[in-house]
Residue, then its C-alpha position, 0 to 999 in steps of 0.5 A: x490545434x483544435x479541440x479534437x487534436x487537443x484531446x488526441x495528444x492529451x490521450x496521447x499522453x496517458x500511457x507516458x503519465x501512467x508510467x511516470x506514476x509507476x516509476x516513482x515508486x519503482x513498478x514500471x519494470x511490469x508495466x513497460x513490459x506488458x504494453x511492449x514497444x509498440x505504437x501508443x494508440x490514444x484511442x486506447x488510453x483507458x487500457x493503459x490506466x488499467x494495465x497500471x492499476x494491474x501493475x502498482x501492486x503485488x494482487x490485483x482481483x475484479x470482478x462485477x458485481x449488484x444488479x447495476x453493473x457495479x465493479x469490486x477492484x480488490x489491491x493488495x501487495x506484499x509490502x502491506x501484509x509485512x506492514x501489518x505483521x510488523x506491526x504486530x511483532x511491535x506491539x507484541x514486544x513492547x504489550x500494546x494492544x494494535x489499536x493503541x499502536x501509533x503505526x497502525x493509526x498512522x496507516x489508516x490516516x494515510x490510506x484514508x487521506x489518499x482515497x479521499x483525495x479523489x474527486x468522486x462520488x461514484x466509488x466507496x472503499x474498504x479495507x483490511x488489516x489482517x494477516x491470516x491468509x496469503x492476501x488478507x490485508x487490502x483494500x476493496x473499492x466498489x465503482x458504479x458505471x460512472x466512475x471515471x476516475x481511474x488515473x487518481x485512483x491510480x496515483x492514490x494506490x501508488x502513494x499508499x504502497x510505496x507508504x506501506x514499503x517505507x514504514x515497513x523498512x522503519x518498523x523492522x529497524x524499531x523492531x531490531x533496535x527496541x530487541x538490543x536494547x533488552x538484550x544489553x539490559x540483560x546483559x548488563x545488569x550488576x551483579x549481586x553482591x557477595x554478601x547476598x550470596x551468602x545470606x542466601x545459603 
């Protein structure tokens, strides 16, 4: 096999590799849909990475933008809005502020460990925590032309909204668990003894 067939089947690959990506955090259904039953075309490969960087979360916005041509992607999803409120709902139940509360640390180092794993120098991120408006939570990547990193990105952004699900699905039951707790508090406090009843009246 030469070095041109060699790449031709590793381009080959990528659509198959981009829905792996996709499977193991249950975002393939989309995915396979939108690319259909018809014949890879290796020439194609970086249409495919795109269509699963569509497709690994709920939003997804580009648009281009400074004097060079850069891109702005912005990723948000469901998942990440409900961890963020959850979040608030904890620390309101137990009155700690959000930047002391331990779920939300843990995110940030998440998300930050995942983005930085990608080798690249061309692309800088941001992100948002907040919950006032239907996709106020996300996270904003600026790429230069020379990024090419795309499939990794993909890979980063796939392992940090299955995270958001997970720890989502752990908040609720703190949040539920931590509301039995006070109410059987309540519930089972003793009684006053009579003769304070009547020292009372």
């Amino acid at each position: 096999m030469d070095r041109y067939e060699y790449e031709y089947f590793e381009m080959s690959l990528i659509p198959i590799m981009v829905g792996k990506v996709l499977s193991d955090v249950g975002r393939e259904k989309d995915y396979l849909e939108r690319i259909g039953a018809s014949p890879i075309e290796a020439e194609d490969y970086f249409s495919y990475i795109i269509e699963g960087l569509t497709t690994v979360c709920d939003f997804w916005e580009g648009r281009e933008v400074g004097p060079y041509m850069d891109y702005c992607w912005f990723f948000s999803d469901q998942s990440m809005m409900d961890f963020y409120r959850l979040c608030r709902d904890w620390s309101r139940q137990r009155g700690i502020g959000l930047k002391d509360n331990p779920y939300m640390r843990h995110a940030e180092q998440e998300l930050e460990e995942q983005l930085d794993s990608i080798h690249s120098c061309y692309y800088v991120y941001r992100y948002s925590t907040k919950v006032n408006h239907r996709w106020a939570s996300g996270i904003t990547l600026y790429l230069s032309p020379e990024f090419n990193q795309e499939f990794s990105l993909l890979k980063a952004l796939a392992n940090i909204f299955d995270y958001y699900r997970y720890m989502g699905d752990e908040l609720r039951y703190e949040i539920w668990k931590y509301d039995r707790e006070q109410k059987a508090k309540i519930l089972y406090l003793p009684l006053p003894k009579p003769e304070i009843w009547k020292e009372a009246a």
